[in-house]
C-alpha positions as a Markdown table, in Angstrom:
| # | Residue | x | y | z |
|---|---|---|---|---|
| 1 | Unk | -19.1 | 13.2 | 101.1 |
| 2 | Unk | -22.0 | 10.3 | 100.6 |
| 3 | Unk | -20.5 | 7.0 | 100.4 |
| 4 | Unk | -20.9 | 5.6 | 96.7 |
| 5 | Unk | -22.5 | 2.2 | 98.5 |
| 6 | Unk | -25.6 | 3.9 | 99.8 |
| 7 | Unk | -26.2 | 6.6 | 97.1 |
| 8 | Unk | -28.8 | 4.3 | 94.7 |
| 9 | Unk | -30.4 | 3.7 | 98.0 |
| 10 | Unk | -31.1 | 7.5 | 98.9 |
| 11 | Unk | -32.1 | 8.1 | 95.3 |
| 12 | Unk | -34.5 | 5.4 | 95.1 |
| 13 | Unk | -36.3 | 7.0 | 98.1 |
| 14 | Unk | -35.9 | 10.6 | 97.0 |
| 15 | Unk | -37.4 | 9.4 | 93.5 |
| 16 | Unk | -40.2 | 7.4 | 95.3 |
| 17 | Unk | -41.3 | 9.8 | 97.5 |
| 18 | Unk | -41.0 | 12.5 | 94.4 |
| 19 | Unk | -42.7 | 10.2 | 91.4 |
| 20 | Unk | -43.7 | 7.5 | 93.2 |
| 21 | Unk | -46.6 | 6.5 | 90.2 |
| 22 | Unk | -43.9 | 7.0 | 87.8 |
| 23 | Unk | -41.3 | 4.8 | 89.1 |
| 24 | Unk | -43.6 | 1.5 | 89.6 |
| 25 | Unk | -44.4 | 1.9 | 86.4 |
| 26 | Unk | -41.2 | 1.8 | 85.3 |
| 27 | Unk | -40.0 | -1.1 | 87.2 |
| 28 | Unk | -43.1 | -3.4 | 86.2 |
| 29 | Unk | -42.0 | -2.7 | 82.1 |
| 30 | Unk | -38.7 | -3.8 | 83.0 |
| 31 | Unk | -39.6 | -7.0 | 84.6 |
| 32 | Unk | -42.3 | -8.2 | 81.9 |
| 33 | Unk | -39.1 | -7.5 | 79.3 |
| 34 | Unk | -36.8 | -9.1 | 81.3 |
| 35 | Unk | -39.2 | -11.8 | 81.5 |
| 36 | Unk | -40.0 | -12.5 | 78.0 |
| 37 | Unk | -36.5 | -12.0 | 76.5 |
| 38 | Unk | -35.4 | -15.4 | 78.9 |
| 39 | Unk | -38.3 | -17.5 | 76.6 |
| 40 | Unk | -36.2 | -19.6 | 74.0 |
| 41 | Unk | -37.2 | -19.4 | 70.3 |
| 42 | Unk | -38.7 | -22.7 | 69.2 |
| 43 | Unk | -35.6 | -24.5 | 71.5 |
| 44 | Unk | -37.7 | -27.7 | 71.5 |
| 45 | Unk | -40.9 | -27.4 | 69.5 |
| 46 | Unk | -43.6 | -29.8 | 71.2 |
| 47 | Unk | -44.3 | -33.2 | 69.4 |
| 48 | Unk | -47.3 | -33.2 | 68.2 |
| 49 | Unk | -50.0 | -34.3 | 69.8 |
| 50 | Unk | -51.1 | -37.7 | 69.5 |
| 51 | Unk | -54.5 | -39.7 | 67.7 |
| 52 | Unk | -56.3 | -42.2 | 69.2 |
| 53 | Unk | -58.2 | -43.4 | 66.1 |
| 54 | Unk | -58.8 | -46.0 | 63.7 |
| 55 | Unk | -57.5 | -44.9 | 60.2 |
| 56 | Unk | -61.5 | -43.8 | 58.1 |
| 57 | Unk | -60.2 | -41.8 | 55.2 |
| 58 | Unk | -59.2 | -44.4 | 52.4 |
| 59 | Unk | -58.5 | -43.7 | 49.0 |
| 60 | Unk | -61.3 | -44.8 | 46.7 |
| 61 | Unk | -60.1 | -48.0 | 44.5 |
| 62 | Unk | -62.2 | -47.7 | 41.2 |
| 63 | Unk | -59.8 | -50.7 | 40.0 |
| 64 | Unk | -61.4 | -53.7 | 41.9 |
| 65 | Unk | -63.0 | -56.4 | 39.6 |
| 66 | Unk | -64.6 | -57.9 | 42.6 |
| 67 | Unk | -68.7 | -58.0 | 41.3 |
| 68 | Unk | -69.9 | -61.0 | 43.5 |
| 69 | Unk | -72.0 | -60.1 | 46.5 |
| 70 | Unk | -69.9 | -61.0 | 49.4 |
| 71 | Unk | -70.6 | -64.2 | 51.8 |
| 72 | Unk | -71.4 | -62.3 | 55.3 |
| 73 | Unk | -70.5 | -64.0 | 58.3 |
| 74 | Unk | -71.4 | -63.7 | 61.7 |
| 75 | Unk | -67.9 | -63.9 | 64.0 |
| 76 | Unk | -68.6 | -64.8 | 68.0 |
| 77 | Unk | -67.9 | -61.7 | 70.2 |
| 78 | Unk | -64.8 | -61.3 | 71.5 |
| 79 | Unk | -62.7 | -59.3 | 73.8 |
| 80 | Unk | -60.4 | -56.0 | 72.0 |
| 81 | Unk | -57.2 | -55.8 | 74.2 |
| 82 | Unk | -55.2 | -53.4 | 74.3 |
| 83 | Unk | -51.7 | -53.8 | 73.3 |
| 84 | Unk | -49.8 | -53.4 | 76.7 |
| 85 | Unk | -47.0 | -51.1 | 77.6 |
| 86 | Unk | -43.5 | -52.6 | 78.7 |
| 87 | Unk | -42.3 | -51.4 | 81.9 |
| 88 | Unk | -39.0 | -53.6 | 82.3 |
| 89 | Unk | -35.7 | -53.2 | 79.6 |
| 90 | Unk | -35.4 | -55.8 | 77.8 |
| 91 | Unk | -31.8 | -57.1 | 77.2 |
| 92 | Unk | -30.0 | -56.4 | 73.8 |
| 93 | Unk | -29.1 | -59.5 | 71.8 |
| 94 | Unk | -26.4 | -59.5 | 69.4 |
| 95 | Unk | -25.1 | -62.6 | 67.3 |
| 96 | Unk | -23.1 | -63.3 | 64.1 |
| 97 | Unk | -22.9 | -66.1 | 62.1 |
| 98 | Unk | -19.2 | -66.3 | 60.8 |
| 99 | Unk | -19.9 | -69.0 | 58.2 |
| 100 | Unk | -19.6 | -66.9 | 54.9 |
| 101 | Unk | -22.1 | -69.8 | 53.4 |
| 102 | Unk | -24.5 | -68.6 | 55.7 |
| 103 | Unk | -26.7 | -65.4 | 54.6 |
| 104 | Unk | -27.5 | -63.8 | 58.6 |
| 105 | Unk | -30.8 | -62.4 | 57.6 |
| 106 | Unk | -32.5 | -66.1 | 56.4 |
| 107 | Unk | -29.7 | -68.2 | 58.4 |
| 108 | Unk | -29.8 | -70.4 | 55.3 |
| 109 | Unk | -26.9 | -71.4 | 53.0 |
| 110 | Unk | -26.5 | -69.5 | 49.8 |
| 111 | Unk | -25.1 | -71.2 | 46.2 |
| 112 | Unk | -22.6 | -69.2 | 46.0 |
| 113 | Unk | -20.8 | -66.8 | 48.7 |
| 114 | Unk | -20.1 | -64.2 | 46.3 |
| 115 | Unk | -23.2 | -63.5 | 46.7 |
| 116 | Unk | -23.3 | -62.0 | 50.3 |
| 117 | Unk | -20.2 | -59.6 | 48.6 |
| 118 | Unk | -22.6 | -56.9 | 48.5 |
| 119 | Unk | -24.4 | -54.5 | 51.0 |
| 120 | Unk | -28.1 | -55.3 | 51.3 |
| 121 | Unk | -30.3 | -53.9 | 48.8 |
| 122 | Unk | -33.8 | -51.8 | 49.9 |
| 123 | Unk | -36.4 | -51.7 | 47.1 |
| 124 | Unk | -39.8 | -49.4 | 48.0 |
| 125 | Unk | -42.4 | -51.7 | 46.0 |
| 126 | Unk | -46.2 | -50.3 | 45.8 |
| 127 | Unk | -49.1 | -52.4 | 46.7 |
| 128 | Unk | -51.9 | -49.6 | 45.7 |
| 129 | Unk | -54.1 | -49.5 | 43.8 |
| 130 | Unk | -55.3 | -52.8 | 43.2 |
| 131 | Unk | -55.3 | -52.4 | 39.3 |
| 132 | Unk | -51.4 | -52.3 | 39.4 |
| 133 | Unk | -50.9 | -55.8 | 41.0 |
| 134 | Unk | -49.3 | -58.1 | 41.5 |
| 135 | Unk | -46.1 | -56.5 | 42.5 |
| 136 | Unk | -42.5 | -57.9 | 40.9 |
| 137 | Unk | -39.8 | -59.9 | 42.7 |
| 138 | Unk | -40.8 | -59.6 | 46.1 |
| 139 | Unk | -41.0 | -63.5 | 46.4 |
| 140 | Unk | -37.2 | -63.1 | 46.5 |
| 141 | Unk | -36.8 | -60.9 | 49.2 |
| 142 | Unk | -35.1 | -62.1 | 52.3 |
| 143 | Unk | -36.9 | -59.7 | 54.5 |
| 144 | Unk | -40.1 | -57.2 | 53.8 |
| 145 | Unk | -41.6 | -54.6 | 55.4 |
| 146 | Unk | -45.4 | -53.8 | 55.4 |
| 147 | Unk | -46.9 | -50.2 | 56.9 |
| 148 | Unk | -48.8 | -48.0 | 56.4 |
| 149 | Unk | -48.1 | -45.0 | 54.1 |
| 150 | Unk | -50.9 | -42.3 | 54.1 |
| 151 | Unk | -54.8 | -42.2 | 53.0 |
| 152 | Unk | -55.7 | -45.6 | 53.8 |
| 153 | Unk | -53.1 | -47.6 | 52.7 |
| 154 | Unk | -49.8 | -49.6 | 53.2 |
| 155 | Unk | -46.3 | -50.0 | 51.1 |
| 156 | Unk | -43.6 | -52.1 | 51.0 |
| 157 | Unk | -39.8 | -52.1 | 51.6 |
| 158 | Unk | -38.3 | -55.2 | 50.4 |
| 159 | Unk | -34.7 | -56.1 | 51.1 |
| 160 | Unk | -32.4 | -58.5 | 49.3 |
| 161 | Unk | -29.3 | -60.2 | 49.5 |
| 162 | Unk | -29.1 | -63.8 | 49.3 |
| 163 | Unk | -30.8 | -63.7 | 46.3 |
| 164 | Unk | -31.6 | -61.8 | 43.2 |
| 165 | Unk | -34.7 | -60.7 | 41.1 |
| 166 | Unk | -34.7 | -59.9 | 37.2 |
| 167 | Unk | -37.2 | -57.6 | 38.2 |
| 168 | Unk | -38.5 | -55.7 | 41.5 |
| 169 | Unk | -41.4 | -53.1 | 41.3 |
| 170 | Unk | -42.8 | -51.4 | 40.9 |
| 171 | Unk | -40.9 | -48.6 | 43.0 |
| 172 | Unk | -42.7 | -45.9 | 44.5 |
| 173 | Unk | -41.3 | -42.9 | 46.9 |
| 174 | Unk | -39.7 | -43.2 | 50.1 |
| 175 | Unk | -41.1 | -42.8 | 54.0 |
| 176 | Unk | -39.6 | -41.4 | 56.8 |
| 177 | Unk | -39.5 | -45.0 | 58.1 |
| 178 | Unk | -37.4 | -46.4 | 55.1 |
| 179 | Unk | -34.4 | -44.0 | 57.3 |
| 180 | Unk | -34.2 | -47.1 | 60.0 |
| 181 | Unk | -34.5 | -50.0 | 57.5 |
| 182 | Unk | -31.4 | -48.3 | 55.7 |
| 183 | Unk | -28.8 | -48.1 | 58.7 |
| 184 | Unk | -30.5 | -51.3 | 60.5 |
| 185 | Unk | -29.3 | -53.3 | 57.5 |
| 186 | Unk | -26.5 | -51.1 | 56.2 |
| 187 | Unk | -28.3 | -51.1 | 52.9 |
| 188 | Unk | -28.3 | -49.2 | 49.7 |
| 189 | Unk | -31.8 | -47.9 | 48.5 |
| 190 | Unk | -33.9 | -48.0 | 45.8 |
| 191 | Unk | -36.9 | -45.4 | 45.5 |
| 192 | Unk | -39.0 | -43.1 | 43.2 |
| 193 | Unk | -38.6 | -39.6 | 45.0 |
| 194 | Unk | -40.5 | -38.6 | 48.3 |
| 195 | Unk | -41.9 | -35.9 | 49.8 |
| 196 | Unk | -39.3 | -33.0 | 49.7 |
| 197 | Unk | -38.9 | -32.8 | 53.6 |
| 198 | Unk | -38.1 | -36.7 | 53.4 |
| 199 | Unk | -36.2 | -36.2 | 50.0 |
| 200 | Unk | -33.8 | -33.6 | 52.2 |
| 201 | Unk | -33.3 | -36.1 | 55.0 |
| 202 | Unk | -32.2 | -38.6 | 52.9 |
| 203 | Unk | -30.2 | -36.7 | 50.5 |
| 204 | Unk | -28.6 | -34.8 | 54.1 |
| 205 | Unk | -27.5 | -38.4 | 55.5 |
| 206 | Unk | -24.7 | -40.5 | 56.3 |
| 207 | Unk | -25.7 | -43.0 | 54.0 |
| 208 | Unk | -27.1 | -40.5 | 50.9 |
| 209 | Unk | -23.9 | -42.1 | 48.7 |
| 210 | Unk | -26.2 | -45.4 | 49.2 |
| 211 | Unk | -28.9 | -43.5 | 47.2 |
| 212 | Unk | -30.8 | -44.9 | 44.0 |
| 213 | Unk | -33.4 | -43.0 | 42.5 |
| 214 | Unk | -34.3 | -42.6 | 38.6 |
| 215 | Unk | -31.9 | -40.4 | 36.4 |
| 216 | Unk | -30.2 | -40.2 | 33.4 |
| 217 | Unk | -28.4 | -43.2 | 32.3 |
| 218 | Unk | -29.4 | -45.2 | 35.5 |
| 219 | Unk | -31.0 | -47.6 | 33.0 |
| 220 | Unk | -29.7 | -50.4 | 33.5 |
| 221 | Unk | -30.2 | -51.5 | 36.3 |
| 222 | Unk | -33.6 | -49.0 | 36.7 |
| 223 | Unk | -35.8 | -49.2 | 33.9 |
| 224 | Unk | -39.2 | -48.4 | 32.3 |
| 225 | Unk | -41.5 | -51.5 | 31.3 |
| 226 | Unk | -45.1 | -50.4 | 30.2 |
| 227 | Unk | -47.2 | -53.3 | 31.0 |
| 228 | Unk | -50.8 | -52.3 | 29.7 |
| 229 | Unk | -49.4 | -48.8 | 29.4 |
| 230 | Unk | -48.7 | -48.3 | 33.3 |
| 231 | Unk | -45.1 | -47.0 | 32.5 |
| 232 | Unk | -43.7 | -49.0 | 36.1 |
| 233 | Unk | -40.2 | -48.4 | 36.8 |
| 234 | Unk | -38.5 | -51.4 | 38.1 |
| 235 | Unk | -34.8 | -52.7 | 39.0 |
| 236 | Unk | -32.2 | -55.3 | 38.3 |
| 237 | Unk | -30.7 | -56.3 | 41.6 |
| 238 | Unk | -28.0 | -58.5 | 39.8 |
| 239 | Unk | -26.3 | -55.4 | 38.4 |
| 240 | Unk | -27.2 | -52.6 | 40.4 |
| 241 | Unk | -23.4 | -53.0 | 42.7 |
| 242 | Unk | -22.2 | -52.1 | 39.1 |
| 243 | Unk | -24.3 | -49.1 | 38.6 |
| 244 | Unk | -21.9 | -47.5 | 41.5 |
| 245 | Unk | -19.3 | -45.4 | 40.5 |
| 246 | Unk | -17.6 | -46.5 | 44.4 |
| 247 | Unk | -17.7 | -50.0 | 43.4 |
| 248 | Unk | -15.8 | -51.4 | 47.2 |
| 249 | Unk | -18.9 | -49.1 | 48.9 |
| 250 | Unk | -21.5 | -50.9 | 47.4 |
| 251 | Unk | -20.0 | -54.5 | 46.7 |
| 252 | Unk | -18.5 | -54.6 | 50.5 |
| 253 | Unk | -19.2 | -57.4 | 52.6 |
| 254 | Unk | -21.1 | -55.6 | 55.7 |
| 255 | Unk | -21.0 | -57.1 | 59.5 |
| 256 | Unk | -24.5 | -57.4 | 59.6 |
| 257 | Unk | -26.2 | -58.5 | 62.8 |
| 258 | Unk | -27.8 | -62.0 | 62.6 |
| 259 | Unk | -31.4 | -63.1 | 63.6 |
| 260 | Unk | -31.1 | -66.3 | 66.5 |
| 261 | Unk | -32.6 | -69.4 | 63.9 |
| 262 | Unk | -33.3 | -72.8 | 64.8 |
| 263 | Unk | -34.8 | -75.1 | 63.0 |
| 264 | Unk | -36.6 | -76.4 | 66.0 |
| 265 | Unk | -39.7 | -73.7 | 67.1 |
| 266 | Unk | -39.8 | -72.8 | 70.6 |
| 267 | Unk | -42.7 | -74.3 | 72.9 |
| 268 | Unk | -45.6 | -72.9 | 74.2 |
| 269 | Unk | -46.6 | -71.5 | 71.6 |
| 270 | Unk | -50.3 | -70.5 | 71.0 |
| 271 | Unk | -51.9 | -72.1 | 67.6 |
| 272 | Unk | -52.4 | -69.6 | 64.8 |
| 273 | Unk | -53.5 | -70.6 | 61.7 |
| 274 | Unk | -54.8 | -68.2 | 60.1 |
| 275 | Unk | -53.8 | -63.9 | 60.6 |
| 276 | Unk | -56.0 | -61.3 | 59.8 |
| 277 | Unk | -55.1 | -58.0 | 59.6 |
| 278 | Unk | -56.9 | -54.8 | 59.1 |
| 279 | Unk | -55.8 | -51.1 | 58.4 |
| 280 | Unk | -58.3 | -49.7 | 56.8 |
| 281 | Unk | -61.8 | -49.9 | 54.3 |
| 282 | Unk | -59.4 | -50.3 | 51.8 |
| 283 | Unk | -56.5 | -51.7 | 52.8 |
| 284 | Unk | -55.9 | -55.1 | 54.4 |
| 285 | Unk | -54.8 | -58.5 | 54.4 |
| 286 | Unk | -54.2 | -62.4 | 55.4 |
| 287 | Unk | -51.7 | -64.8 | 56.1 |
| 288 | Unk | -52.6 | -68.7 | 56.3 |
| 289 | Unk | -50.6 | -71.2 | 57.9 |
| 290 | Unk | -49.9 | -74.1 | 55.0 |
| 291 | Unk | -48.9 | -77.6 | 56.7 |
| 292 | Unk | -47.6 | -79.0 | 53.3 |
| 293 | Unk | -44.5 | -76.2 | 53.3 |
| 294 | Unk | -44.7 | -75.3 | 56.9 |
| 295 | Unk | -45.0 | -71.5 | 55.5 |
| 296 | Unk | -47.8 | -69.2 | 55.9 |
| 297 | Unk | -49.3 | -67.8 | 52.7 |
| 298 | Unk | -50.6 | -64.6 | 51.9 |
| 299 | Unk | -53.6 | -62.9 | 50.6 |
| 300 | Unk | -54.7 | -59.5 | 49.8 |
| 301 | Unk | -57.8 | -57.6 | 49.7 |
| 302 | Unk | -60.1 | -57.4 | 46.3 |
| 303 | Unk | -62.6 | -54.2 | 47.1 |
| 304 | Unk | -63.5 | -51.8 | 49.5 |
| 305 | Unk | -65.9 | -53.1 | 52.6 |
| 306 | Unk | -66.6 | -53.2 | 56.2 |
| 307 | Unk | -65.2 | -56.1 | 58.6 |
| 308 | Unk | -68.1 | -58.8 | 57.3 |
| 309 | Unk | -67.2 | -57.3 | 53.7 |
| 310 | Unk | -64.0 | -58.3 | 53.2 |
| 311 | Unk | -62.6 | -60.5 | 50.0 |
| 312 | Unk | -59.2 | -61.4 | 49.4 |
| 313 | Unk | -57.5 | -63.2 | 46.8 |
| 314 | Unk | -53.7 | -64.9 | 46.9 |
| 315 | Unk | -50.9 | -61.9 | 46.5 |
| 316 | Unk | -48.7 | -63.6 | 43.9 |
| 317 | Unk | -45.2 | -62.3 | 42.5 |
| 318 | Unk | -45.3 | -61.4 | 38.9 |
| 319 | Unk | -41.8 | -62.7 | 38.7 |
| 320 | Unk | -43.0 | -65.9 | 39.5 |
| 321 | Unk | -46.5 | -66.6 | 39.3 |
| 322 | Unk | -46.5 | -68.2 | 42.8 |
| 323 | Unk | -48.6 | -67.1 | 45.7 |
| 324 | Unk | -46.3 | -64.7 | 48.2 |
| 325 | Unk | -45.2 | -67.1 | 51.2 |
| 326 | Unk | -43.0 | -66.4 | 53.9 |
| 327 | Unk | -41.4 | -68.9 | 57.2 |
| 328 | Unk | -41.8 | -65.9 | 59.2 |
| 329 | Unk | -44.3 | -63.1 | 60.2 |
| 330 | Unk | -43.9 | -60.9 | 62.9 |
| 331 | Unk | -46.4 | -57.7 | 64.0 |
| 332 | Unk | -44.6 | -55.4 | 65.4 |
| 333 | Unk | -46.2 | -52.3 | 67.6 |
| 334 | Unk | -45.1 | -48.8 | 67.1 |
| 335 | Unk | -45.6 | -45.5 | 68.3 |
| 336 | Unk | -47.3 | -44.1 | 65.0 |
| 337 | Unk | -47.6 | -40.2 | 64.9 |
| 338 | Unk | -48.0 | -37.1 | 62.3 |
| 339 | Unk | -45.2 | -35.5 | 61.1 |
| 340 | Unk | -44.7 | -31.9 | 59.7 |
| 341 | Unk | -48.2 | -30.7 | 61.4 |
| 342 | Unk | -49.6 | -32.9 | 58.4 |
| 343 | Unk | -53.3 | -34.4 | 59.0 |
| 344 | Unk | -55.2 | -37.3 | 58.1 |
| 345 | Unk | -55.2 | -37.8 | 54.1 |
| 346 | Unk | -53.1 | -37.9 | 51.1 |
| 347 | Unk | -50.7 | -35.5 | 52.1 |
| 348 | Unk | -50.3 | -37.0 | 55.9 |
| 349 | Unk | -46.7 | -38.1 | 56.7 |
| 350 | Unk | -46.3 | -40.3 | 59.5 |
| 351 | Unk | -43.2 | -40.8 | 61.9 |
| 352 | Unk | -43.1 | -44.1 | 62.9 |
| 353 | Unk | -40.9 | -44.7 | 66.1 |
| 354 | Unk | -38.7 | -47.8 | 66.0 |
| 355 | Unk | -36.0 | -47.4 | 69.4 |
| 356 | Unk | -37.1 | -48.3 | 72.5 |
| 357 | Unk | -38.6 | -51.3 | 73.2 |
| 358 | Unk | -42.4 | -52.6 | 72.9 |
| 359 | Unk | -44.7 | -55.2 | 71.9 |
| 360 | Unk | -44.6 | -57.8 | 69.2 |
| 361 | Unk | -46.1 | -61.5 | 68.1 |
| 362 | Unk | -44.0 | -63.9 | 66.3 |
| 363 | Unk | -45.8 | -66.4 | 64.0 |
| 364 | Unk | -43.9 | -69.3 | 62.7 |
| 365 | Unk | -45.2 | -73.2 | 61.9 |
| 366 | Unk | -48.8 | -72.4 | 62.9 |
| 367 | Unk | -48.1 | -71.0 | 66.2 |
| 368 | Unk | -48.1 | -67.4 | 68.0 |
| 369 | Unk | -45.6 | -66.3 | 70.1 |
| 370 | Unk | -45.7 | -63.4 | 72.6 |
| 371 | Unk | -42.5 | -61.2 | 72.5 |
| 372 | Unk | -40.4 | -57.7 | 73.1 |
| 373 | Unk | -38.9 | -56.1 | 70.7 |
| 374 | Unk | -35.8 | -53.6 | 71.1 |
| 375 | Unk | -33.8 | -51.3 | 69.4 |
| 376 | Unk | -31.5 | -49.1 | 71.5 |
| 377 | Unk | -30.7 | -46.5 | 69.2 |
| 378 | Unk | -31.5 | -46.2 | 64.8 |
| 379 | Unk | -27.9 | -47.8 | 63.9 |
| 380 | Unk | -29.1 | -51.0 | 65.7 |
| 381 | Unk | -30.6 | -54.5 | 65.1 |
| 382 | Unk | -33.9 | -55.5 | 65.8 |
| 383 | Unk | -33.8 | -57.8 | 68.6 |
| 384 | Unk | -37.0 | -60.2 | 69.6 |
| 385 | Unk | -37.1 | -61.5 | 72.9 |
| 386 | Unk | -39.5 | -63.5 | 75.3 |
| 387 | Unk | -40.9 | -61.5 | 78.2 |
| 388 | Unk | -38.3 | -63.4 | 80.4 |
| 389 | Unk | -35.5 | -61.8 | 78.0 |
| 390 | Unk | -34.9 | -65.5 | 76.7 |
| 391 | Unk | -34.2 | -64.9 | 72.5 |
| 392 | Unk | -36.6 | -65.7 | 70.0 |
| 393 | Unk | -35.4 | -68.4 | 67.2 |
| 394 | Unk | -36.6 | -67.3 | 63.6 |
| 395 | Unk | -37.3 | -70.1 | 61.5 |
| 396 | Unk | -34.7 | -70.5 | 59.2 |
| 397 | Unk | -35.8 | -68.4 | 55.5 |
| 398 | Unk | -37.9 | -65.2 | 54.9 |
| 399 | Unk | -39.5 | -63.1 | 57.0 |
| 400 | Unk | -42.1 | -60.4 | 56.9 |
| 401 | Unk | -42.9 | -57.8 | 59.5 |
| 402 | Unk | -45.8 | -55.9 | 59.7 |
| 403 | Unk | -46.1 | -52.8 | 61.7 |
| 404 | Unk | -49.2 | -51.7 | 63.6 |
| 405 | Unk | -49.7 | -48.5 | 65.6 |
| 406 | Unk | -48.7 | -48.6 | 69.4 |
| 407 | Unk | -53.1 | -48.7 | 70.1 |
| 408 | Unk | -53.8 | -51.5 | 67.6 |
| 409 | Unk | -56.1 | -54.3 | 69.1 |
| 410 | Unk | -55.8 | -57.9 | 68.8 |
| 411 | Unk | -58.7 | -59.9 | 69.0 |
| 412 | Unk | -59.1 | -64.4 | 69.1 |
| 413 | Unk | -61.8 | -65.1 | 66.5 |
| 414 | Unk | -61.7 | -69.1 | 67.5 |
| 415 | Unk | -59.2 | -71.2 | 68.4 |
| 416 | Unk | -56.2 | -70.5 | 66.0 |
| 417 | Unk | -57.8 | -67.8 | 64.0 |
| 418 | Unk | -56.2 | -64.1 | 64.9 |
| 419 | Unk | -57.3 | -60.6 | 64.1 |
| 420 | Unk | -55.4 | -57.2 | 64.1 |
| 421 | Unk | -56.8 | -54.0 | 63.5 |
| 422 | Unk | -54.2 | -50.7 | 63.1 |
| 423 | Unk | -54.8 | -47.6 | 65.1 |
| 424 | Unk | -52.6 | -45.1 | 65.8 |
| 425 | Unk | -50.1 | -43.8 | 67.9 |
């Protein structure tokens, strides 16, 4: 009797010696099927790979009323740093302010307390094109957010509490990065559409019952005006808890994380007078430091041109008729990459990553202050911190932020005169 044990062993050597060509064969199809059946199917798809450029495809602006020949100027060289890459965690600051007088985004007093008996309100508010300006109601915002879109140009996502606007437009479509201002400030969000992959995430959220977009009967609070036949579509913040069928969701009082204030600006700082920033041909912008108000002031560009051809004018608030000013600006540096294997152009969709930590500068009272930003996770605060983990104190009132890619340069025109060009990542 053979013993079960060795039998595979004295057929493989029978069959060897008998088909020996036959049998290698055989085992070598095995192993490249074994091999290639252990492969995952698109288990973690790689991120796409990165660019390392300045943005060169703008839109072309046929609505600029500029027809002056432009004053060119010749700047004194000066270094392009890098922005550099943070190494060491930076600690997590929470606060709250428990006064219910006290509205934790501006750490100013409000007239009336009822007020802050609402969830944050997100508005997306175009800048582009030119023709369309000035944009409605932003001049009441407590904080806005400027970045870049796609093709050339930036948009804006306004947020209010503390105050109202009659009017705020006009709205335009979402971005991917209008996800983190929504659960950063627990917010419900105002929009005209968005791309359909963007559309789904929002409408597959946590927070999609915090949705606003244009429908039937969602007049008010989101209505047409036709302004020289434009057709913008703009909203009523004082009544838009209303529009809400789940009037506690949207008229609840939310824990919201407070910015450190102080009505005293931290030392050191470096003098900054006036901020210039560049994204593109078409798109850029200035903010100059006004000692009567303590405020800096901002102004926007008025045609297409090169670095020595750039005009602005003041950015006003059609609400108003007053120049768009703010206590606080801060440039923050993120990671900036293409989504959805998109390109550069007008169908690119960029996914701006805002966790982690990295680089930002803090401009308050004519002065520049080096900083860290973190965010541990995309339910968080923004936190701003000195390089020694010390908090940064906002001024107390507004604040905008504007977000440059990760690569963006900062160069020192002069003493108190600062320039920022975007790049991306």
């Amino acid at each position: 009797m053979i013993d079960s044990v060795n039998q595979p062993s004295m057929f493989y050597t029978h069959s060897m010696q008998k088909y020996p060509g036959k049998i290698i064969a055989l085992l070598i199809l095995w192993l490249l099927f074994f091999t290639n059946s252990c492969v995952p199917i698109n288990s973690n798809p790689t991120e796409p790979a990165p660019i390392t450029h300045s943005i060169l495809s703008p839109i072309q602006t046929s609505t600029s009323t500029a027809t002056a020949e432009p004053k060119r100027t010749i700047r004194p060289a000066a270094t392009r740093t890098p922005i550099p890459t943070i190494t060491s965690p930076v600690p997590i600051i929470t606060s709250a302010i428990t006064n219910e007088w006290i509205n934790p985004l501006t750490g100013l007093e409000v007239e009336n307390p009822e007020t802050l008996n609402r969830r944050p309100i997100a508005v997306k508010v175009q800048l582009f094109p030119r023709g369309q300006r000035p944009p409605w109601g932003i001049s009441k915002a407590d904080i806005v957010f400027d970045y870049y879109q796609n093709n050339g140009v930036t948009r804006l996502t306004a947020v209010f509490y503390g105050k109202n606007a009659g009017q705020v437009g006009p709205i335009r479509s979402a971005r991917l990065f209008d996800l983190n201002i929504i659960k950063m400030y627990k917010a419900l969000f105002v929009f005209g559409l968005a791309d359909w992959r963007i559309y789904d995430r929002l409408k597959r959220s946590a927070f999609s019952d915090r949705l606003v977009v244009e429908k039937y009967g969602s007049c008010p609070p989101l209505c047409r005006i036709d302004p020289d036949g434009y057709n913008h579509l703009v909203l009523d913040t004082n009544t838009l808890p209303e529009y809400f069928s789940d009037k506690e969701m949207a008229g609840k009082r939310e824990e919201l994380a407070a910015n450190q204030f102080d009505e005293k600006p931290p030392q050191d700082g470096t003098p900054a007078e006036s901020i210039y920033v560049r994204i593109s041909h078409s798109a850029y912008n200035r903010w100059d430091f006004d000692t009567s108000t303590g405020r800096y002031l901002r102004f926007q560009d008025t045609r297409e041109g090169t670095t020595q051809e750039e005009e602005f004018e003041p950015l006003l608030d059609h609400l108003t008729d007053q120049q768009i000013a703010s206590d606080n600006l801060v440039i923050l540096f993120l990671a900036h990459r293409y989504a959805y294997q998109t390109k550069a152009g007008p169908k690119e969709v960029f996914n701006i990553k805002f966790t982690g930590n990295g680089e930002a500068k803090a401009f308050r009272e004519g002065h520049m202050y080096n900083l860290h930003w973190n965010r541990n996770d995309s339910d968080a605060p923004l936190n701003l911190t000195f390089p020694d983990g010390t908090p940064y104190s906002f001024r107390p009132g507004n604040t905008w932020f504007q977000l440059l890619g990760k690569s963006s340069t900062t160069e020192k025109i002069r003493e108190g005169i600062w320039r920022f060009e975007f790049k991306v990542p």
